[in-house]
N, C-alpha and C positions, 0 to 999 in steps of 0.2 A: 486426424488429431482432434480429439476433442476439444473444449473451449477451453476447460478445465486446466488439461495438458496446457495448452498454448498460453494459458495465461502463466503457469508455471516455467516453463520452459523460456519466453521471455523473460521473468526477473531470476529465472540463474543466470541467464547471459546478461542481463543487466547488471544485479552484483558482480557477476564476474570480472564485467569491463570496468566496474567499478574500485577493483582488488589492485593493490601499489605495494602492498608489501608493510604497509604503514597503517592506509587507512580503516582496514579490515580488522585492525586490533582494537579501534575507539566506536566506528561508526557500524548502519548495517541497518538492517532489518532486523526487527523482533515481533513474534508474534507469541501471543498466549491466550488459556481460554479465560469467561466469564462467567459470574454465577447465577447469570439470574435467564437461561443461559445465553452463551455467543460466543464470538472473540473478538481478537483487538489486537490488532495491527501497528506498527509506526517504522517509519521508514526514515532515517536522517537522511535528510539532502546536503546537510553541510559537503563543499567541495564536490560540487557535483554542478551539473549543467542545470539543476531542475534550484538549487538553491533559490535564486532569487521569485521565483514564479509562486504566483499565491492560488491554491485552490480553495475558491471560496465554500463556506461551510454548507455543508449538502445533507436533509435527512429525509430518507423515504422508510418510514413507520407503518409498514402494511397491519400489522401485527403484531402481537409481543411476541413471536417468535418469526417473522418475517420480516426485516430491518436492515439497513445502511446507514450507518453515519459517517461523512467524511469532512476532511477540512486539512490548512494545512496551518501551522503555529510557531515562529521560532526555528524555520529552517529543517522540519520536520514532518510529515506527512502522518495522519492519524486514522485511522478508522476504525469504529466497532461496528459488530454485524450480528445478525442471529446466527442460529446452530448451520445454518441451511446457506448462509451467505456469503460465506467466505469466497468461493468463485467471483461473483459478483465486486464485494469489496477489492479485491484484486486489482478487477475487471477495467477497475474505476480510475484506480490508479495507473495500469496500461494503457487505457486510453490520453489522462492526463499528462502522463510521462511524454509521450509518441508526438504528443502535438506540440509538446513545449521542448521538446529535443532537437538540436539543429541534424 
């Protein structure tokens, strides 16, 4: 399995575990792309084990087109990245998650 795969394949089974029948109508993952270019990420933690845990703000700026930005704000996880980064920003959040999950 790729990195890619595994980093996917972890947050379906994360959202998944995270799915009540309830919270999946308010909360969730969104991502979308950006224009200048990249994407952008956010992850609501509300009701979730990761809620209260703060990831403090991270930026690795290689390039205008090779980038992370992460952080978290308000019970919600954020990240934008370049075209090429998405695995990565993920990546970031998986390992985040994993450490602060009982």
């Amino acid at each position: 399995m790729s990195d890619a795969e595994d980093v996917l394949d972890r947050l379906q089974h994360r959202y998944a575990a995270q799915c009540n029948e309830d919270r999946e109508h308010e909360r969730g993952l969104k991502t979308a792309t950006l224009d200048n270019p990249g994407w952008t990420v956010t992850i609501d933690l509300e009701e979730t084990d990761l809620e209260q845990h703060e990831y403090p703000r991270q930026d690795a700026n290689r390039s205008a087109h090779d980038r992370v930005r992460a952080r978290t704000s308000e019970k919600t996880f954020h990240t934008g990245c370049g075209p090429g980064n998405l695995t990565e920003a993920l990546a970031l959040f998986r390992s985040w998650a994993t450490a602060n999950t009982p």
